[in-house]
GUDRENFI-728294 format. One record per atom (N, C-alpha, C, O): x, y, z. Coordinates in steps of 0.2 Angstrom, whole numbers, plus 2048, in hexadecimal, padded with zeros to 3 digits. Atoms other than C-alpha are relative to their C-alpha. Example, Ala and Ser with C-alpha at 12.3 -4.5 7.8 and 13.67 -1.06 7.14 Angstrom:
2
8047FA800/83E7EA827/804806800/809805803/7FC7FA7FF/8447FB824/7FC805803/7FF80B804/
//
This chain:
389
8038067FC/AA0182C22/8047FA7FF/8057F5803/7FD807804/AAA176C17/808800806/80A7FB80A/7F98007FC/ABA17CC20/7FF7FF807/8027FC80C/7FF8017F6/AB617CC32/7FC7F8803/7FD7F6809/801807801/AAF169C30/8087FD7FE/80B7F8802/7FA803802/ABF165C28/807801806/80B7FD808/7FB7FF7F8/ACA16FC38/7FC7FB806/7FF7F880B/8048017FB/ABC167C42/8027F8802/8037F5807/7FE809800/AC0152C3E/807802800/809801805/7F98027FF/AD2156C3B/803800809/8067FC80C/8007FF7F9/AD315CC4E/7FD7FA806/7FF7F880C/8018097FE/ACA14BC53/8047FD7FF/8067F9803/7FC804804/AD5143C48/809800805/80C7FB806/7F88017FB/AE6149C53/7FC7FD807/8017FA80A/7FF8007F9/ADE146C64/7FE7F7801/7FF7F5807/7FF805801/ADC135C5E/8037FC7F8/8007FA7F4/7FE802807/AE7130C50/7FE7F87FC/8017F67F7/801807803/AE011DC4D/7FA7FE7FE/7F87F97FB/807800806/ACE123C46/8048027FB/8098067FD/7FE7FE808/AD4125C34/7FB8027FE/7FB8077FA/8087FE803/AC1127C31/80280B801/80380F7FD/8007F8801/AC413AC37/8038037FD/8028097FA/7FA7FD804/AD213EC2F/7FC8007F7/7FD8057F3/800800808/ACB139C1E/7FB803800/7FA8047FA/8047FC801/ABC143C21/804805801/8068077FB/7FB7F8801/AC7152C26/8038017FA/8028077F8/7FD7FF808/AD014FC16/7FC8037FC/7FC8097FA/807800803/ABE14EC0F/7FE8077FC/7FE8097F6/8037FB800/AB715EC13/805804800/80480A800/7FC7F9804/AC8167C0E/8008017F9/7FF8067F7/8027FE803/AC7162BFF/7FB8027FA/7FB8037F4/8067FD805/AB5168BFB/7FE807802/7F980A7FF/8007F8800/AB7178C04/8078037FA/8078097F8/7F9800806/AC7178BF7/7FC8027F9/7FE8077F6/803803808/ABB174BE7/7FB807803/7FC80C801/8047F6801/AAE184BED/8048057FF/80380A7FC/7FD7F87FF/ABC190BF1/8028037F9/8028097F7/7FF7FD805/AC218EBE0/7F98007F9/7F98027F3/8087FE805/AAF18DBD8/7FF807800/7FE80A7FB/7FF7FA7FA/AAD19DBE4/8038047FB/8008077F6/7FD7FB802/ABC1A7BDD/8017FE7FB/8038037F8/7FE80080A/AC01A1BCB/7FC8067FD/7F78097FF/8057F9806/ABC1ACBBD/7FB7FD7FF/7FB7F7800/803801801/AAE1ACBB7/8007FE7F8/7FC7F97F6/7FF804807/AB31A8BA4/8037F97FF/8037F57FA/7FF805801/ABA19BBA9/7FC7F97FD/7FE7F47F9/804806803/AAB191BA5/8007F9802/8007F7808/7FF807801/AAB17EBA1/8087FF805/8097FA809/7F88027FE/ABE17FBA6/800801809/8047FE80D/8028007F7/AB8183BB8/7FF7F9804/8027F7808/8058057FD/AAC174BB9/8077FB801/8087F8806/7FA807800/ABC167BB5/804802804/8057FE808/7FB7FF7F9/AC8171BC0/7FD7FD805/8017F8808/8028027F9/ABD16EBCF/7FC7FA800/7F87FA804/802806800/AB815DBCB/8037FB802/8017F5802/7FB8027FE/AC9159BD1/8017FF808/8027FA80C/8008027F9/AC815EBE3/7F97FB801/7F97F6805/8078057FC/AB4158BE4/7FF7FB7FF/7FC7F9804/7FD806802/AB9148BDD/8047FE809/8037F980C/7FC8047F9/AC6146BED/7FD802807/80080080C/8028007FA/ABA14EBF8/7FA7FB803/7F97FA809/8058037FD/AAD142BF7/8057F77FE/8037F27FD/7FA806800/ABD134BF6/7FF7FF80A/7FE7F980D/7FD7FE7FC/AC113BC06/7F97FE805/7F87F9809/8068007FC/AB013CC0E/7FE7F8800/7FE7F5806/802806801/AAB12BC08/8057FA803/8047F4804/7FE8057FC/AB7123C10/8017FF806/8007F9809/8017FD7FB/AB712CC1F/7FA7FC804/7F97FA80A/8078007FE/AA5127C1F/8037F7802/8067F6808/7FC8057FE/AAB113C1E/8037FD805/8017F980A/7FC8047FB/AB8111C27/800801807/8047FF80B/8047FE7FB/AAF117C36/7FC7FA801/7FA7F9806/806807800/AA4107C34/8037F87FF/8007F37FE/7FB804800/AB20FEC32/7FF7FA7F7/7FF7F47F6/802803807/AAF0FAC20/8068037FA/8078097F9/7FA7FC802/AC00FCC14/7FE8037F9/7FB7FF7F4/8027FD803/ABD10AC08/8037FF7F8/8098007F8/7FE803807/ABE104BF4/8038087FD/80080B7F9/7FC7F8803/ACA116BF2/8037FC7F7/8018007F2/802800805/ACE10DBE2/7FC8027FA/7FC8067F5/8097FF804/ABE10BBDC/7FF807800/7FD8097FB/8047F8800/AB911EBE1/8068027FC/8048057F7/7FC7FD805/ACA124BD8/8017FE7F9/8068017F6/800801805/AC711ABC9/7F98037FA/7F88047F4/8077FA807/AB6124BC5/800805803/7FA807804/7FE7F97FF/ABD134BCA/8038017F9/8028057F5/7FE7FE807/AC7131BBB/7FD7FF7FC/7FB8047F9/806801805/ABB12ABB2/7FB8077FD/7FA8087F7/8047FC802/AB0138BB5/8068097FE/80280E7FC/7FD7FC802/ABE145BB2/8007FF7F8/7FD8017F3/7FF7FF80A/AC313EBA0/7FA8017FA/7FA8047F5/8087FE804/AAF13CB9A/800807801/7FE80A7FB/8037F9800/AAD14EBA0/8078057FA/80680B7F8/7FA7FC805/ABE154B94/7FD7FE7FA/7FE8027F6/803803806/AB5149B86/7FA805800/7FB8087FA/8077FD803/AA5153B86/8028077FE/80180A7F9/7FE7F7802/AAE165B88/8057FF7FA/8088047F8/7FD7FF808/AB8160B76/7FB7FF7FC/7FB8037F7/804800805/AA915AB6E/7F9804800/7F68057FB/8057FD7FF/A9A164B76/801808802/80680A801/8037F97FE/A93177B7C/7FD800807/7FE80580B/8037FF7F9/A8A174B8A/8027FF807/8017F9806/7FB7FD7F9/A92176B9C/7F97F9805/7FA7F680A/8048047FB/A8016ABA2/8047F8800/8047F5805/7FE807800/A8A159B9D/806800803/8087FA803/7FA7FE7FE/A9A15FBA6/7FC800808/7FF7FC80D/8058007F9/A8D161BB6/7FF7FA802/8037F8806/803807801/A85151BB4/8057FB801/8047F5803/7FA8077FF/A96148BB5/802801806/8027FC80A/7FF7FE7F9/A9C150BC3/7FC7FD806/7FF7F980A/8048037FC/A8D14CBCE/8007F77FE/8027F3803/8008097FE/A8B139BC9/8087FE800/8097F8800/7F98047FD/A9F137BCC/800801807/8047FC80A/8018007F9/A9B13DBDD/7FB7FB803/7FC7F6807/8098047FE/A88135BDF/8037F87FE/8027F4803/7FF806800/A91124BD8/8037FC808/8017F880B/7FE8037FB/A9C123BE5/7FD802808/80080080D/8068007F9/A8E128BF4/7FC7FA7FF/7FA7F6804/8058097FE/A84118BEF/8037FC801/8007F8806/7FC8037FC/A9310FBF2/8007FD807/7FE7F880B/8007FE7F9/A95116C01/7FB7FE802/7FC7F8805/8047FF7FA/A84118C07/7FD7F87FE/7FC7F5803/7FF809800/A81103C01/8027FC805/8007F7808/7FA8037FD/A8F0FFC0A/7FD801808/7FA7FD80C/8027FE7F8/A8B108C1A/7F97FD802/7F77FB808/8078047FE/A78102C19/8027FA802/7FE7F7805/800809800/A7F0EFC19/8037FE808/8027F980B/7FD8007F9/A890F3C2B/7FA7FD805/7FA7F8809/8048017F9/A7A0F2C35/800805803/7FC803808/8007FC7FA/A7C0FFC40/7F9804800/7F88087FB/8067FD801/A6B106C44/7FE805806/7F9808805/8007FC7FA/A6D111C55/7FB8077FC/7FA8087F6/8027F8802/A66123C55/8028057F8/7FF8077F3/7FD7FB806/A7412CC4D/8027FD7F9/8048017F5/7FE804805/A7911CC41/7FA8027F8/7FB8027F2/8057FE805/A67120C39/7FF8077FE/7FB8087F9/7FE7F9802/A6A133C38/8048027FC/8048077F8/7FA7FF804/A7912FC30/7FE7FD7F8/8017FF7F2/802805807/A71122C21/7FC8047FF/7FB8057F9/8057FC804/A6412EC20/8058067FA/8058087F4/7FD7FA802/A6F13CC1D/8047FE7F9/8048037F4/7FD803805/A7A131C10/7FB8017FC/7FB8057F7/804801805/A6B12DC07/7FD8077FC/7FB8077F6/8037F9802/A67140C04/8028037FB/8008057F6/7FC7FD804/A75145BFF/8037FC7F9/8067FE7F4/800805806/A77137BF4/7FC8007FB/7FD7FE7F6/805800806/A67139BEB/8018077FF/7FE8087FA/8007F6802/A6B14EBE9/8037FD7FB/7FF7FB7F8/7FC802804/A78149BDE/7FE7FE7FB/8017FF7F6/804800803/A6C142BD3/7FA8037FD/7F98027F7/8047FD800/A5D14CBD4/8008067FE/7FD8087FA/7FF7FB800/A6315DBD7/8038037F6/8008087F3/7FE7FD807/A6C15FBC4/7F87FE7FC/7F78037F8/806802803/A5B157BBC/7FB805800/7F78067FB/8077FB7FD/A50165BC7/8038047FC/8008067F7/7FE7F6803/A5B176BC2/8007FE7FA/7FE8037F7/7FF7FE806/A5E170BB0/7F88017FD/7F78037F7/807802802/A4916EBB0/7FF80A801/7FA80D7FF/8037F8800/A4A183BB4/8058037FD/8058097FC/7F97FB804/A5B187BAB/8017FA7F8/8067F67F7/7FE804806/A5817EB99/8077FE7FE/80B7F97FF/7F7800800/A69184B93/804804804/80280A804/7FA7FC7FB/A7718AB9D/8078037FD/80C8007FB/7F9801807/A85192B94/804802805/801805809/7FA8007FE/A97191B9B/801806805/80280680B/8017FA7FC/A961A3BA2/7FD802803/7FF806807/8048007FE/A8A1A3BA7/7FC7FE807/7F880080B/8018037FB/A8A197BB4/7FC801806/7F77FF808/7FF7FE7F9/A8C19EBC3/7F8805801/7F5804807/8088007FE/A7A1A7BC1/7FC7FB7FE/7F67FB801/804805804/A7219BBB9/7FD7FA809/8007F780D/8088057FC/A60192BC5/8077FB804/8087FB80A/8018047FD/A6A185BC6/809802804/8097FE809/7FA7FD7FA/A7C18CBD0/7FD801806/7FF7FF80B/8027FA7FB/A70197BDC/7FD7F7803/7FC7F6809/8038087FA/A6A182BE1/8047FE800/8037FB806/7FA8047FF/A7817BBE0/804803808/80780080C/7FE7FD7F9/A7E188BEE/7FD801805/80080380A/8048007FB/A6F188BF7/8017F8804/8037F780A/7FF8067FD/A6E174BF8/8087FD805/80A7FA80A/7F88027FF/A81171BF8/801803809/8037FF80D/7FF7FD7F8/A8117CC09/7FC7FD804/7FF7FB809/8048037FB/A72175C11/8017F9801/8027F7807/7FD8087FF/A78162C0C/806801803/8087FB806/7F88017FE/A8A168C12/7FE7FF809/8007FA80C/8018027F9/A8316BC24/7FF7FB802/8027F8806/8028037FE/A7915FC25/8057F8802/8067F5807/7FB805803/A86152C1E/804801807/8047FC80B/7FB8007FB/A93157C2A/7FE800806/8027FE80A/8008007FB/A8915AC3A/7FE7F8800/8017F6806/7FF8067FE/A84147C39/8087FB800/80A7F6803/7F98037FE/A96143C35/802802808/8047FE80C/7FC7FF7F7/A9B14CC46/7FD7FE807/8007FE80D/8038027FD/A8D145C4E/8007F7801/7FF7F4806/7FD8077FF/A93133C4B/8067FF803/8077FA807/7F88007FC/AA5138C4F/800801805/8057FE808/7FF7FE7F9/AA113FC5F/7FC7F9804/7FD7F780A/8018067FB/A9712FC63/8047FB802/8027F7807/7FB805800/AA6124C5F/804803806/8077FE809/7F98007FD/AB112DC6A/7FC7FF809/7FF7FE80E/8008017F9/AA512DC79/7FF7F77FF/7FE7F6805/8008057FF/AA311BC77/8087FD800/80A7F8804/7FA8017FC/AB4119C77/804802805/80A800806/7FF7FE7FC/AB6121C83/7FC7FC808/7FE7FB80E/8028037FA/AAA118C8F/8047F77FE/8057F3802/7FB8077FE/AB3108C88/8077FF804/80A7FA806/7F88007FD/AC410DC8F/7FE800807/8027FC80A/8017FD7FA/ABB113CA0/7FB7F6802/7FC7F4807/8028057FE/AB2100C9F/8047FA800/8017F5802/7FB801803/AC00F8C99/8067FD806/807802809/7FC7FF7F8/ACD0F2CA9/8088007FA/8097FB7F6/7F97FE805/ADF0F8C9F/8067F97FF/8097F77FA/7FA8067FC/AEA0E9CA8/7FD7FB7FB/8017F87F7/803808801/ADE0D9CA2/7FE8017F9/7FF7FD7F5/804800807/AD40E0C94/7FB7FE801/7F77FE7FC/805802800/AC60D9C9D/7FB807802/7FD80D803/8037FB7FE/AB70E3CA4/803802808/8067FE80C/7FE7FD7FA/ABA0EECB2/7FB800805/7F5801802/8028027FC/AB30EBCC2/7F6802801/7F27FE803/8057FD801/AA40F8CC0/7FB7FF7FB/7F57FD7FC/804802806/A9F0F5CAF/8007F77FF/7FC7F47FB/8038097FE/A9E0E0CB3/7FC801804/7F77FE803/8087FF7FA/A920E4CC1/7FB8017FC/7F57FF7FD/8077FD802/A870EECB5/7FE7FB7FC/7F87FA7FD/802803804/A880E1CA9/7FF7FA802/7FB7F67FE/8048067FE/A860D2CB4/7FA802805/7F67FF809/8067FE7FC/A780DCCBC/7F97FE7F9/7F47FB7FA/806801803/A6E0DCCAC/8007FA7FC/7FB7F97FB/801806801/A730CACA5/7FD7FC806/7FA7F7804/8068047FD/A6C0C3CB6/7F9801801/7F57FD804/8097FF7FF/A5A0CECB2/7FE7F97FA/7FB7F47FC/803807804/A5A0C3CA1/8007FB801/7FC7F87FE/8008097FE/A5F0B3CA9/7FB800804/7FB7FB808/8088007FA/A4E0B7CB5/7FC7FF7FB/7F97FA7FB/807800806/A430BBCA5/7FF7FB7FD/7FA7F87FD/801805804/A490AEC9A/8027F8804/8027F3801/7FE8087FF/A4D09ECA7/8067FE7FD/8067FA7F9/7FA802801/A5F09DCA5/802800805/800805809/7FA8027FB/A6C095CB0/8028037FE/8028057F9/7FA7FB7FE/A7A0A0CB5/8047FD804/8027F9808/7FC8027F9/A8A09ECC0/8058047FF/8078077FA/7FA7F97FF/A980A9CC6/8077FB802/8077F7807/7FA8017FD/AAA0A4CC7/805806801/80580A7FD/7FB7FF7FC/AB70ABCD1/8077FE7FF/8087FA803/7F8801801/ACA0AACCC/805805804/80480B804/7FC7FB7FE/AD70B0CD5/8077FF800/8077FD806/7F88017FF/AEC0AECD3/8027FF806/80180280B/8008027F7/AF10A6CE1/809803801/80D8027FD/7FA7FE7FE/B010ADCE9/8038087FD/80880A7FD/7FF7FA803/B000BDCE0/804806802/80580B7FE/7FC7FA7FB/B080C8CEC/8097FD800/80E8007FF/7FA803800/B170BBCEC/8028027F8/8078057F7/7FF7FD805/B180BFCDA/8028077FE/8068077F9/7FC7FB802/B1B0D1CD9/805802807/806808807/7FC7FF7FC/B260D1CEA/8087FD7FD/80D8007FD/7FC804801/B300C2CE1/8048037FA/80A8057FA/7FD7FE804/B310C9CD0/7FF8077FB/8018087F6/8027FC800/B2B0D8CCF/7F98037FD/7F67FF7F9/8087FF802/B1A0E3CCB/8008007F8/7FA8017F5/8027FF809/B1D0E4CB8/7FF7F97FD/7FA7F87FA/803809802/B1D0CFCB5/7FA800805/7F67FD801/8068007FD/B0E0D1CC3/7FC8057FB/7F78027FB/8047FD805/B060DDCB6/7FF7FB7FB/7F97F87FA/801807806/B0B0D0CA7/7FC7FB804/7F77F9800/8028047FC/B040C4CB4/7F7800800/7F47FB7FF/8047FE802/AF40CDCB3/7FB7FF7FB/7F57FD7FB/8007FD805/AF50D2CA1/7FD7F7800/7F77F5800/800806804/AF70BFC9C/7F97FA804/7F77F5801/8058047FE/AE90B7CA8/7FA8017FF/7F57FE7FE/8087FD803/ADA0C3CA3/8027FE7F7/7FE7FA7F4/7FF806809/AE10BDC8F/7FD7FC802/7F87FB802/80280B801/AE10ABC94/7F6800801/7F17FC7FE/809802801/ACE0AFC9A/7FC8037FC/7F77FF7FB/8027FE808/AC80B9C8B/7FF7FB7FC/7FA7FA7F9/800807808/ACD0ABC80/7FC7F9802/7FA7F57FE/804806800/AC509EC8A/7FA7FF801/7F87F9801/805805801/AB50A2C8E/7FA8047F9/7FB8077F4/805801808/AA50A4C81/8008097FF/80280C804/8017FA801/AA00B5C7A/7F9803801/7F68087FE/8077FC7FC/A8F0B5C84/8027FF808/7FE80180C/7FD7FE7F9/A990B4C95/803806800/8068097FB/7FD7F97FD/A9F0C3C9E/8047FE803/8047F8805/7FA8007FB/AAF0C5CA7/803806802/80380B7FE/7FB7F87FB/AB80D3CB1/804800803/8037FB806/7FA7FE7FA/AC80D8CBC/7FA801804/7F6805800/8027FF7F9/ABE0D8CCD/804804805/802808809/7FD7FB7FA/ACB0DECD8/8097FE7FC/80A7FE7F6/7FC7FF803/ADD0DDCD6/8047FA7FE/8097FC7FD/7FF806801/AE20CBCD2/7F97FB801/7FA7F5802/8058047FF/AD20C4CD3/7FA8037FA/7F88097FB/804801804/AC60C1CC5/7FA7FD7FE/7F97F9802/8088037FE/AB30BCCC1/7FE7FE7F8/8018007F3/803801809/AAA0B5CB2/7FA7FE802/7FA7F9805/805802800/A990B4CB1/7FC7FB7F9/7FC7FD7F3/801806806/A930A3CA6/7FA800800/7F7801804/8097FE803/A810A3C9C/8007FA7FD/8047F77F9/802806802/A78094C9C/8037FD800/8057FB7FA/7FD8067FE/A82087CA4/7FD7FD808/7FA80080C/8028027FA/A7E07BCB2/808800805/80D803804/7F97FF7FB/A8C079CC0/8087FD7FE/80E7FF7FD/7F9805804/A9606BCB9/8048047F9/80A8047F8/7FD7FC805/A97076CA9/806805803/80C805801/7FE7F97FA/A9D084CB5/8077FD804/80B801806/7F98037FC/AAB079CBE/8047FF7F9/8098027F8/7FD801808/AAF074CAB/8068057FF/80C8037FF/7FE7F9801/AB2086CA8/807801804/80C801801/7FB7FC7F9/ABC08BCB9/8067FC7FE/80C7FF7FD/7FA803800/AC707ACB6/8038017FA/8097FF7FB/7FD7FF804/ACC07FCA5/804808800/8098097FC/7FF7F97FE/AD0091CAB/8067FD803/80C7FE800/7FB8037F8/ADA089CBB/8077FB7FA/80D7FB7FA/7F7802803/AE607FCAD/8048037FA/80A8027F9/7FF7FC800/AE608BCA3/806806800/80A8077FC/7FB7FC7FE/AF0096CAC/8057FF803/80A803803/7FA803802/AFA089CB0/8068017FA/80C8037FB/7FD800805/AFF08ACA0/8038097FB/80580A7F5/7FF7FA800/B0209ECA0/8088007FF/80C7FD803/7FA7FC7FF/B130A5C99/802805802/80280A7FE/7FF7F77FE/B160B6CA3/8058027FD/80A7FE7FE/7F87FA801/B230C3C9D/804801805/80180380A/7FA7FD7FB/B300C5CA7/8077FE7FE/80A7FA801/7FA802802/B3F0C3C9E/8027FA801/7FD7F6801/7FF807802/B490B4CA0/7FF7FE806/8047FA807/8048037FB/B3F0B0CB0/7FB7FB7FC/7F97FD7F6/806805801/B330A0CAF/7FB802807/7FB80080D/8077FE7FD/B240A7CB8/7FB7FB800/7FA7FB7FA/808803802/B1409CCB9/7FD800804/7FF7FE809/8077FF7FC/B0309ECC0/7FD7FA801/7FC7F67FD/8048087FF/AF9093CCA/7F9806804/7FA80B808/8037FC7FA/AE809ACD0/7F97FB800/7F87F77FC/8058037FD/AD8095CD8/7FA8057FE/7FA80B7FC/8057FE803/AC6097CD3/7F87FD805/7F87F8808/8068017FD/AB4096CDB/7FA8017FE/7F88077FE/808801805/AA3091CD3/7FA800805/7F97FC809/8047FE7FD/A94098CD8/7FA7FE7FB/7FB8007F5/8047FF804/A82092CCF/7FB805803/7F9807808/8067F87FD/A760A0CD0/7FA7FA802/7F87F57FE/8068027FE/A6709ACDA/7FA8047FF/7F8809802/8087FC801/A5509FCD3/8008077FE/8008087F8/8007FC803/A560B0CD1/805805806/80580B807/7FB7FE7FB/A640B3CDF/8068057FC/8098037F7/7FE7FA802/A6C0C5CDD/80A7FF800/80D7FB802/7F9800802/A7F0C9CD8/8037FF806/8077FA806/7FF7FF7FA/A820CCCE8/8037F8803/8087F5804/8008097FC/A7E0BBCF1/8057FC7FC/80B7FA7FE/7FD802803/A840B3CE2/809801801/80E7FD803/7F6801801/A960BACE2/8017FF807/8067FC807/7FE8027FC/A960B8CF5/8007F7802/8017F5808/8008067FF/A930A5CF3/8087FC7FB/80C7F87FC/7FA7FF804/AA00A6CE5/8087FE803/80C7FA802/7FA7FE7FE/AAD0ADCEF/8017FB807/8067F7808/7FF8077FC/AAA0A1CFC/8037FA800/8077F7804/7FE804806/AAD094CF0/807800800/80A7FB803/7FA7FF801/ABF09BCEC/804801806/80A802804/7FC7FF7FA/AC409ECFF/8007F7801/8067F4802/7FF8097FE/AC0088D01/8077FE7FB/80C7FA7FD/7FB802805/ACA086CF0/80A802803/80F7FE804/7FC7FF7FE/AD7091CF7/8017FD807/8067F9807/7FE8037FA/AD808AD09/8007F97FE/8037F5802/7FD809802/AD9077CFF/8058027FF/804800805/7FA7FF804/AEA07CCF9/8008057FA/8058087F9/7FD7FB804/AE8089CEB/8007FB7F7/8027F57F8/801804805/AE6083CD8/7FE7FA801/8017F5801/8058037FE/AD707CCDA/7F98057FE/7F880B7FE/8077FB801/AC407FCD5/7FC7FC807/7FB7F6807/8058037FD/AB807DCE3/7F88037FE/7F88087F9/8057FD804/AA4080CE1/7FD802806/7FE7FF80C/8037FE7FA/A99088CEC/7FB7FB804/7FA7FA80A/80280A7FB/A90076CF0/8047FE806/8037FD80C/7FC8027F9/A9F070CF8/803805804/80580380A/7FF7FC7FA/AA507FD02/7FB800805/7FC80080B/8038027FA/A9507ED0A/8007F9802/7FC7FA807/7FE8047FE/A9806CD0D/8057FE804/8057F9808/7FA8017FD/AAA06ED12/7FE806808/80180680E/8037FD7F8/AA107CD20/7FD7FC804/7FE7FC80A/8058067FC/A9506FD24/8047FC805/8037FB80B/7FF8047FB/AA0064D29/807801804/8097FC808/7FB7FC7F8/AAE070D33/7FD801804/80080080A/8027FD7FA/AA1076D3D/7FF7FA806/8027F5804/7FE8057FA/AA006CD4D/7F67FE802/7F2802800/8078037FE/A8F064D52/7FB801803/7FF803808/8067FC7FD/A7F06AD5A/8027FD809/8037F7809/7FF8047FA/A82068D6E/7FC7FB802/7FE7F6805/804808800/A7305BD6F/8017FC7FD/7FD7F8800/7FF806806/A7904FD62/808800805/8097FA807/7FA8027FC/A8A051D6D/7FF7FD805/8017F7805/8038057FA/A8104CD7D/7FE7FB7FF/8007F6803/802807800/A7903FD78/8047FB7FC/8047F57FE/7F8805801/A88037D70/8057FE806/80A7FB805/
//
């Protein structure tokens, strides 16, 4: 079981090599399928001189696992620390087999050199926060096998007084030690693979939500999520507003210099809006040069604020293009959401906004007040008010 855990993360491990979390479990569970096979098949005279051999790989298996466990939660694993009471706990257990007989104090060292460094771990991992489903399947699981490691040698020596060196391998407390060992091993590992497997569909819906070019959200998942920050600005009475960005002449851009600095072009104007606005605003690629940000708890002025710091901004854009001087000039349109008025309306008063900006000249922010004002006063006059003039 130990082995096809250990095939099982290394095999995630290739198909994404920048979890290191898998790999060091794969290490993990190799070697503590390592420390049974040679518990397993050693002689049996070996005795005392068995427990020390295999205290070397289970030492590095729970090195291995515990970091694994870690760096998964983005927490850096104190590998010092766990290989400094690895030794520790090897040299104490060489001290009692020169001065002692009994094979129980050689046990007992073992398990709390392992059990030390799971409270560690499972300390460490409780302070993350993480409380989902599988996060609490997973602390449970820590905690389990964390507390075995202390209780189990205390239980079987309470049914095997003394245990003599040869003995071992029948003796009460092996036949628990191989029962629990196996039951805690599945357990242990299927919540390992049941966190691992969560991680990768989550990263996996973040690449799919993710727009590759900008870095911002992709067109589908900003809809989802300005759908459910406009239920909370209903619930809680918050002001909202939607702007509208879009590179102006963008087409003259990859015709002039071609589609790869129009990529940089891209790449470099979803940066600039990442970095400017808060991290309770949304932003997304919309279409293929044009951009949205939805702004939480601002009034409009705030909101043109926003758009004109955007708009100089990208004035100030260096694009890639080799020893071309490139620079972007783009136009924007500010939309206040009205009472509890839907995505929809919103971005088509938005976009409205950004067609007056654009029709002023271009590098420029208009707002949806004055586009409907600047309609108002194109349109031509009601034919009654003509006649009587």
């Amino acid at each position: 079981m130990a082995l096809i855990f250990a095939v099982t993360f290394c095999v995630i491990w290739q198909r994404d090599r920048t979890r290191t979390s898998n790999l060091a479990l794969g290490l993990g569970w190799l070697m503590l399928s390592c420390a049974m096979l040679i518990s397993q098949l050693s002689p049996a005279h070996l005795g005392r001189v068995l427990v020390a051999i295999t205290h070397v790989p289970y030492t590095l298996a729970a090195v291995g696992l515990c970091s694994g466990i870690l760096l998964r939660v983005g927490v850096t694993p104190p590998i010092r620390a766990f290989l400094g009471i690895g030794v520790a706990g090897l040299l104490t257990m060489m001290l009692t087999q020169s001065i002692g007989e009994s094979i129980k104090a050689d046990l007992l060292i073992t398990n709390i050199t392992s059990g030390v460094m799971m409270v560690m771990t499972t300390q460490s991992f409780a302070q993350t926060g993480k409380r989902d489903g599988i996060e609490r399947f997973m602390l449970v699981t820590l905690i389990l096998v964390t507390a075995q490691f202390f209780i189990r040698p205390v239980l079987a020596f309470m049914f095997d007084d003394t245990i003599a060196a040869e003995q071992y391998r029948e003796s009460a407390y092996y036949m628990t030690l191989a029962w629990l060992f196996g039951f805690g091993s599945v357990l242990f590992g299927l919540a390992q693979l049941a966190a691992s497997v969560k991680d990768q569909i989550n990263a996996l819906h973040r690449r799919n939500a993710t727009d590759d070019l900008s870095g911002l959200l992709a067109r589908g998942e900003f809809e989802v999520q300005v759908a459910e920050a406009l239920s909370r600005a209903t619930s809680k009475g918050v002001s909202v507003s939607l702007i509208i960005g879009d590179i102006d002449h963008f087409k003259k851009i990859n015709d002039i210099w071609g589609h790869q600095v129009g990529d940089h072009a891209i790449a470099g104007f979803g940066a600039m809006i990442g970095r400017t606005i808060r991290a309770c605003d949304i932003a997304g690629r919309v279409g293929g040069e044009e951009f949205c940000v939805l702004v939480w708890d601002v009034d409009e002025g705030n909101s043109m604020g926003l758009a004109e710091r955007l708009r100089k901004n990208a004035n100030l854009l260096e694009i890639e293009g080799g020893s071309l001087d490139v620079r972007l000039t783009a136009s924007f349109g500010v939309a206040l959401r009205d009472g509890d008025e839907s995505y929809r309306s919103l971005f088509a008063r938005a976009d409205k906004a950004l067609y007056e900006a654009k029709s002023g000249g271009r590098d420029r922010v208009a707002s949806s007040a004055s586009a409907v004002e600047a309609h108002q006063d194109a349109s031509p006059a009601p034919t009654g008010t003509q006649h009587a003039a």
